[in-house]
C-alpha positions as CSV (number, residue, x, y, z in Angstrom):
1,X,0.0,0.0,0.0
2,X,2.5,2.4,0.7
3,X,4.5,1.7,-2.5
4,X,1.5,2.7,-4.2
5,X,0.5,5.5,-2.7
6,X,4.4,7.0,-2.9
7,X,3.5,6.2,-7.1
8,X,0.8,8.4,-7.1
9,X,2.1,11.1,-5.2
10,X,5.0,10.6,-7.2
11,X,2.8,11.1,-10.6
12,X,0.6,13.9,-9.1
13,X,4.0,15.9,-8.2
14,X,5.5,15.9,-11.9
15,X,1.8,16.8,-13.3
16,X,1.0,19.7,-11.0
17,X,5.1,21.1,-11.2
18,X,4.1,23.4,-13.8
19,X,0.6,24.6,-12.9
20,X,-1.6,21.8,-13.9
21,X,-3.5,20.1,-11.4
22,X,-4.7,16.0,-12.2
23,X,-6.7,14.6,-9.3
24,X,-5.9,11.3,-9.1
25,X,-9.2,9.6,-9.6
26,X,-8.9,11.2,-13.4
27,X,-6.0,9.1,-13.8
28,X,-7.8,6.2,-12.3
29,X,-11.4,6.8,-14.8
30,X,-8.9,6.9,-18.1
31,X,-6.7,3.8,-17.3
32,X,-8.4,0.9,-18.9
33,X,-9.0,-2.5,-16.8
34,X,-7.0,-4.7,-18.5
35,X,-7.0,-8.4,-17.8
36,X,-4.4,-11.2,-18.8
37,X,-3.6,-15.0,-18.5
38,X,-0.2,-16.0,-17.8
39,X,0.8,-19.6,-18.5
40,X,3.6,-20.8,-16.5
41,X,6.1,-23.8,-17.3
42,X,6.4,-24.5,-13.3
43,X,4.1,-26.4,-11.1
44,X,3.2,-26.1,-7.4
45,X,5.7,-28.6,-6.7
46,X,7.9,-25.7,-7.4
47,X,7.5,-22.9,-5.4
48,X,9.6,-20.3,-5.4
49,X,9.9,-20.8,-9.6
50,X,6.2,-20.7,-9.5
51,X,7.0,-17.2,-7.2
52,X,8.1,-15.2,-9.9
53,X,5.1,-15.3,-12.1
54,X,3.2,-14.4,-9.1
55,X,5.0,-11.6,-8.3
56,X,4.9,-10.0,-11.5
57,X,0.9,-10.2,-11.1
58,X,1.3,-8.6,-7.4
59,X,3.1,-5.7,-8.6
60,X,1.4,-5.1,-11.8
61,X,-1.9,-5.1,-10.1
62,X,-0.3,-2.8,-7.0
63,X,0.8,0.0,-9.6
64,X,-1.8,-0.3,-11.5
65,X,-4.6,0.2,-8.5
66,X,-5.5,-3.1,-9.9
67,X,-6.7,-2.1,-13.7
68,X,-4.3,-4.5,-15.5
69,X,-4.5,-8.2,-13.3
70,X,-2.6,-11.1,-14.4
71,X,-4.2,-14.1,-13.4
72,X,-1.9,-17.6,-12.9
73,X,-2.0,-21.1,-14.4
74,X,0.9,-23.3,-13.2
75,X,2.1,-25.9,-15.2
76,X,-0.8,-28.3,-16.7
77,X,-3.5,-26.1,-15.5
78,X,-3.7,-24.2,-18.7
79,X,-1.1,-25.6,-20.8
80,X,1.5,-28.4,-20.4
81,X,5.2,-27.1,-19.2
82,X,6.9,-27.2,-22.8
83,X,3.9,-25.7,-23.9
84,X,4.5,-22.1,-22.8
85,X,6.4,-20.7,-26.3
86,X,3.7,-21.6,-28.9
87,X,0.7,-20.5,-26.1
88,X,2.4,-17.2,-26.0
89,X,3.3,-17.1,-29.9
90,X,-0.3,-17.7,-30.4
91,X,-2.0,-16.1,-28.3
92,X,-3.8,-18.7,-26.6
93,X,-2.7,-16.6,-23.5
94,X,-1.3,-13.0,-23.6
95,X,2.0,-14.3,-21.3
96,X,3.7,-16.6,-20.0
97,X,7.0,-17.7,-17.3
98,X,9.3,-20.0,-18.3
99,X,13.1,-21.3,-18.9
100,X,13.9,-21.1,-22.9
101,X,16.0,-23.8,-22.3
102,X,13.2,-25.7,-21.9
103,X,12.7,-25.4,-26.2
104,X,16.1,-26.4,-27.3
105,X,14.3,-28.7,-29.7
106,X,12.4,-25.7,-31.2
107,X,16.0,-23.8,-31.5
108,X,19.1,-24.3,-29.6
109,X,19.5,-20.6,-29.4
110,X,16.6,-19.7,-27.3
111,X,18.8,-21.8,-24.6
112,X,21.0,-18.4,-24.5
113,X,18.1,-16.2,-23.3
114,X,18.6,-18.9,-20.2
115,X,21.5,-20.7,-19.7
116,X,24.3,-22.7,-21.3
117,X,26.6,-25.4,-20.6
118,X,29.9,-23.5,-19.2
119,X,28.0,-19.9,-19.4
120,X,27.7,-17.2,-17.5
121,X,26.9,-16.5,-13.8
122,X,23.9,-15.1,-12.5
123,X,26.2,-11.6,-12.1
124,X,27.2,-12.1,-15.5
125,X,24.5,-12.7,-17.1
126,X,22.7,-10.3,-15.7
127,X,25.2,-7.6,-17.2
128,X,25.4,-9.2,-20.6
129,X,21.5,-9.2,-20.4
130,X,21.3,-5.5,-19.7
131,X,24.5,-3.8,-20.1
132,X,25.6,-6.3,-23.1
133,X,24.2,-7.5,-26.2
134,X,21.9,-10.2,-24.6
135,X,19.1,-8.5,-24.7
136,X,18.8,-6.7,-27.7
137,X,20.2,-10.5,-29.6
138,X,17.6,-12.7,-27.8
139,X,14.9,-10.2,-28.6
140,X,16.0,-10.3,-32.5
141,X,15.7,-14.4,-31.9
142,X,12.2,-14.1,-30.1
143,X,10.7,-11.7,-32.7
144,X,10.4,-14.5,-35.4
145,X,7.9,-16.0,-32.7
146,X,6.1,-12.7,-32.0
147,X,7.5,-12.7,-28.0
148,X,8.9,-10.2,-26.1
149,X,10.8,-12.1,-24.0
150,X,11.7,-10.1,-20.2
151,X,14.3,-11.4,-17.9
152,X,12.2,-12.7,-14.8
153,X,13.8,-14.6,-12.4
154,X,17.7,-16.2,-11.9
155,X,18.5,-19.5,-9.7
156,X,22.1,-18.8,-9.3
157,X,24.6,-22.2,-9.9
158,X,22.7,-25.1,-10.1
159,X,24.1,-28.3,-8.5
160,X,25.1,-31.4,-10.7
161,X,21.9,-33.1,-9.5
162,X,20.9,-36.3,-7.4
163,X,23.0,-40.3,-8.9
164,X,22.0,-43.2,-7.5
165,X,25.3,-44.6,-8.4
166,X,29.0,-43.0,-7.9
167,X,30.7,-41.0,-11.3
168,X,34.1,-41.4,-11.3
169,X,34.8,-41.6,-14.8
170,X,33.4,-40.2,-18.1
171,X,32.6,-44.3,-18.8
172,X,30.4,-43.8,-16.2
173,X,28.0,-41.6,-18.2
174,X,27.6,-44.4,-20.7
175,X,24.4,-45.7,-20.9
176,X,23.1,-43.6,-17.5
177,X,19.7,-42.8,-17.9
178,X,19.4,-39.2,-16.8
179,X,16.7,-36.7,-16.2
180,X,18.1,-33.5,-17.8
181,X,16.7,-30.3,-20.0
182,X,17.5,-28.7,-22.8
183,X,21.3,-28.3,-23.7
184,X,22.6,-30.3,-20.9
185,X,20.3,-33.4,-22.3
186,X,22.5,-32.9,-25.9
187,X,26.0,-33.0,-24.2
188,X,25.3,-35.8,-22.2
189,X,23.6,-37.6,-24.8
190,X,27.6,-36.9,-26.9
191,X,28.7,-38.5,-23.8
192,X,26.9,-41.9,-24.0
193,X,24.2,-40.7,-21.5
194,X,20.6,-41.6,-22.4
195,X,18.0,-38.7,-21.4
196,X,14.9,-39.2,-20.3
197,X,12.0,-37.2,-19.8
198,X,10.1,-37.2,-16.0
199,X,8.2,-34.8,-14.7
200,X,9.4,-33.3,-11.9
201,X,6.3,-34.7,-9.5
202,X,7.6,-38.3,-10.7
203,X,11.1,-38.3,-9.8
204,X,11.4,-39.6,-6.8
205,X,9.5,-42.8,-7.8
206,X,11.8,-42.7,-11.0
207,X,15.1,-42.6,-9.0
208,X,13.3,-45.7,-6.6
209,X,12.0,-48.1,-9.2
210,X,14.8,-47.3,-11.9
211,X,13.5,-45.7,-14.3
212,X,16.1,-43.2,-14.2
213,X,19.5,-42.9,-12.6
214,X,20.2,-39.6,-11.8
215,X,17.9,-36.5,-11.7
216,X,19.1,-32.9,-12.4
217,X,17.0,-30.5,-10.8
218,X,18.0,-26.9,-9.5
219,X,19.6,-27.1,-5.7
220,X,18.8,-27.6,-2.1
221,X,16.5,-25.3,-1.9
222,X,14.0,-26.6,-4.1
223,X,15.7,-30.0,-3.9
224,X,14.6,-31.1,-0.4
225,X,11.2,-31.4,-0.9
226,X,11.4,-33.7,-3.3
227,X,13.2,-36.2,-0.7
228,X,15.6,-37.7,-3.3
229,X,18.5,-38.1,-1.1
230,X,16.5,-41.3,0.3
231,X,16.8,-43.0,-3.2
232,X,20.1,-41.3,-4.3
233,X,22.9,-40.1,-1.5
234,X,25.0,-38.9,-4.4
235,X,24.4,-35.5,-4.8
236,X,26.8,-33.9,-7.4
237,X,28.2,-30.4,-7.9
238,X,28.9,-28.2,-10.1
239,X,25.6,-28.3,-12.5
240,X,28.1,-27.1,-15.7
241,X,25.0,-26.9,-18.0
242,X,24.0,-23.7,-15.7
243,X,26.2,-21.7,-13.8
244,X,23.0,-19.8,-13.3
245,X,19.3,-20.2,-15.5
246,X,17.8,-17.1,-16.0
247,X,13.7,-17.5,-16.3
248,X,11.8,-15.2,-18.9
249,X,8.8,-13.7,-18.8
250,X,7.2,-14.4,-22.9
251,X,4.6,-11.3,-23.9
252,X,2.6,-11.9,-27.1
253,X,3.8,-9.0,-28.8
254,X,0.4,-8.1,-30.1
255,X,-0.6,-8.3,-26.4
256,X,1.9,-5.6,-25.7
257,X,1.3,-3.3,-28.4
258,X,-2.0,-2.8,-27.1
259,X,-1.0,-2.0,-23.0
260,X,-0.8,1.8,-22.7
261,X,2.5,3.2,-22.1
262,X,2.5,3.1,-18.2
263,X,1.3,-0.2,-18.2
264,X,4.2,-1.5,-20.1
265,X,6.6,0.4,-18.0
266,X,4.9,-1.4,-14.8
267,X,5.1,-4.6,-16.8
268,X,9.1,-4.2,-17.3
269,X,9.5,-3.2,-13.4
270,X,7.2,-5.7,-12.2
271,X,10.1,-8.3,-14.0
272,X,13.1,-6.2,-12.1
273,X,11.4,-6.8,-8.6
274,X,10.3,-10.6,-9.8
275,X,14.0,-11.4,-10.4
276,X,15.5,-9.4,-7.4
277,X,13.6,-11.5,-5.0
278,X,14.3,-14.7,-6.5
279,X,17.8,-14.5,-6.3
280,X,17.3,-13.3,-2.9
281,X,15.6,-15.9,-1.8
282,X,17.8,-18.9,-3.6
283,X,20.9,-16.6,-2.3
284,X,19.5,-17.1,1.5
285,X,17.2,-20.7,1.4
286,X,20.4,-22.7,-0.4
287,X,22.7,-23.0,2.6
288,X,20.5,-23.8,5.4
289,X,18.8,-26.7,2.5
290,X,21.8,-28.0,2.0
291,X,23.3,-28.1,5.6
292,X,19.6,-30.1,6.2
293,X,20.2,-32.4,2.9
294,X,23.7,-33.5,4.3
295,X,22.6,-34.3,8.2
296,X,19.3,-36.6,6.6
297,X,22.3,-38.3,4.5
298,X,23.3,-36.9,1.0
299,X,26.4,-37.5,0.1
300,X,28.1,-33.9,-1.5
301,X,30.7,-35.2,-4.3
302,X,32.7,-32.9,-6.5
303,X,32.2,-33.9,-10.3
304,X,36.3,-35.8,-11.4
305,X,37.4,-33.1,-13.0
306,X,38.4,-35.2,-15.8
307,X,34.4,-36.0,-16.5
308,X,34.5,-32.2,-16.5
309,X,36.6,-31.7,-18.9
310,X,35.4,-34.5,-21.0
311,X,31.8,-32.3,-20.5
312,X,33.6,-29.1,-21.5
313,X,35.0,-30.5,-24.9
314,X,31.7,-32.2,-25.9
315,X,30.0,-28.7,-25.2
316,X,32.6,-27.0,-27.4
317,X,31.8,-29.5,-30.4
318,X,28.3,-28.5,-29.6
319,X,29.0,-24.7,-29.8
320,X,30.8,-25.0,-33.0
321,X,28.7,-27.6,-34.6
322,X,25.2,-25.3,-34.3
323,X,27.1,-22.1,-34.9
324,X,28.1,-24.2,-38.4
325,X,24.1,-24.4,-38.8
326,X,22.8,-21.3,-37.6
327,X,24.2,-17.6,-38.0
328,X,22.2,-16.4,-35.1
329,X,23.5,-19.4,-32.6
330,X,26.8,-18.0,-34.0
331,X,25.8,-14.7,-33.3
332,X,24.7,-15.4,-29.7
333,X,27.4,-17.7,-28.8
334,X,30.8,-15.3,-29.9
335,X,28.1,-12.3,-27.8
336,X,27.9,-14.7,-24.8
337,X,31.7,-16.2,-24.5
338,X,33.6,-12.9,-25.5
339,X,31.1,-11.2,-22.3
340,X,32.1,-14.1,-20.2
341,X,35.9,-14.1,-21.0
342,X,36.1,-10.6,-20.0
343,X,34.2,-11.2,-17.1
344,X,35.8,-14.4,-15.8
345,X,39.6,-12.5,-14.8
346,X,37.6,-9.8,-13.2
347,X,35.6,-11.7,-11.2
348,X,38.7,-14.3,-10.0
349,X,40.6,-10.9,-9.4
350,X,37.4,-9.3,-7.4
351,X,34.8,-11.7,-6.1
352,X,36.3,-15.1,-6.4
353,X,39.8,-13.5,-4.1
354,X,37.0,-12.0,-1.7
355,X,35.3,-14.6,-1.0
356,X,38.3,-17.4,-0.9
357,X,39.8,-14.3,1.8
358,X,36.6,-14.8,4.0
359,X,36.1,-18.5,3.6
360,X,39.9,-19.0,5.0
361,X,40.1,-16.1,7.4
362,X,39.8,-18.4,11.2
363,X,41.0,-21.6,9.7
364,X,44.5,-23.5,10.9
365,X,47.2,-22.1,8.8
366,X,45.3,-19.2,7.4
């Protein structure tokens, strides 16, 4: 209430600075009610993805004195999770909250308005996003579908997910049957992995009967509710498909063209706040979760770093077989790796010698 009274006190200053006087309730009788569907790709088993959408509704309706309302679907309400792209494209609903990694089949390069194997950071991409190219690429990429796609949401690293069994070398991979999306599903697949598609609601019964062997989700803090440390101790880190996966907010961009101006603008915000307070909360809920995850039993393993490096090179054949294909995948890869190789020293240099300082600092022999 308070944010939106300081927004129209805010308005009502700048109109009455030069001698014009607009009572508020005119504003109010010329804003049109406007109301939207929003399909998103995450179900309630997944709360704090689920979060963002509904944030985005909470604001837009609080700035708004609730004339443009955004009403939710989780996934499967509306439309099925990998449904979200062609709903939006087509109108069925005017938005919708997802991962574009999720549509790698669609296009491989839609997985670079999210995440890719041996990316960027949730820093980083954040600043290529915004104060780079990403933005202004992935939108050239989403206008072919008639989307305007909005940065809504980041997880931060993901872990390496939950294995039934130990991997201690890249043979190990061969023939593991793995719950994975998007990109990560195509490099392990070059590694002799088999992907297999669960939902998310299923894979804990998947893991106990067999079906798969190892589930990558996100990290502890959406993790431990699912309870797979009972049917697979061997929970691996780092997840090198995603050093962080940014979610997007899809508009129809006939959907948009109609908002008035303000309504836009509070659309766009409504996105900034969204993602702040995701990150927030994976930021603070991920180190309790995982404290809890180990004292239940899960067993925190380091990836070899020779499976690593096998991961690295098979995402490198990747990157250079689709750019071979497609200019744009080109385009959006040399954007996103040149970003990231500037980035990288600076952030060993600043951040990573920070936080190494702090994590020693009390230790024997520090």
């Amino acid at each position: 209430m308070q944010r939106r009274a300081f927004l129209k006190q805010t308005a009502l200053g700048a109109a009455t600075a030069g001698g014009a006087v607009l009572a508020a309730p005119a504003f109010a009788q010329e804003a049109p009610a406007v109301a939207w569907r929003l399909a998103s790709s995450f179900p309630n088993e997944s709360p704090t993805l689920l979060a963002g959408a509904e944030d985005v509704a909470r604001y837009v309706a609080e700035v708004t004195d609730g004339r443009f309302k955004i009403e939710i679907f989780p996934a499967g309400d509306l439309v099925e999770s990998g449904q979200v792209l062609e709903a939006v494209q087509h109108r069925v609903v005017e938005c919708g909250h997802t991962a574009s990694t999720r549509y790698f089949d669609i296009d491989p390069a839609l997985c670079f308005d999210a995440g890719v194997p041996f990316g960027l950071n949730t820093r980083q991409m954040n600043a290529w996003m915004s104060q780079g190219e990403g933005l202004a690429l992935t939108r050239v990429l989403f206008d072919k579908y008639n989307i305007l796609n909005f940065p809504c949401g980041y997880t931060g690293a993901q872990m390496g997910g939950w294995f039934r069994g130990e991997v201690k070398t890249v043979d190990d991979l061969r023939g593991l049957k793995v719950k994975a999306g998007g990109f990560a599903r195509h490099v392990l697949s070059r590694l002799g992995a088999t992907p297999v598609d669960v939902p998310v609601a299923e894979s804990y019964a998947a893991l106990e009967q067999g079906t798969v062997d190892a589930v990558a989700w996100i990290g502890p803090y959406d993790d431990e509710s699912l309870a797979l440390y009972k049917v697979a101790r061997n929970y691996y880190f780092p997840g090198w498909w995603a050093g962080t996966l940014q979610l997007s907010l899809y508009v129809n961009q006939d959907a948009y063209d109609e908002l008035p101006k303000p309504y836009q603008s509070a659309l766009a915000l409504a996105c900034r706040m969204a993602t702040g307070n995701m990150i927030a909360k994976y930021d603070a809920g991920n180190p309790d979760a995982l404290r809890r995850l180990v004292s239940r039993g899960a067993q925190l393993k380091a990836f070899p770093k020779p499976v690593l490096q096998a991961c690295y090179e098979a995402s490198l054949a990747a990157y250079k077989e689709m750019s071979a294909k497609d200019p744009m995948f080109k385009k959006l890869y040399e954007s996103m790796a040149a970003f990231r190789d500037k980035e990288v020293p600076w952030f060993r240099v600043a951040e990573g010698s920070f936080d190494n300082l702090v994590a020693t600092l009390g230790q024997p022999g520090a």
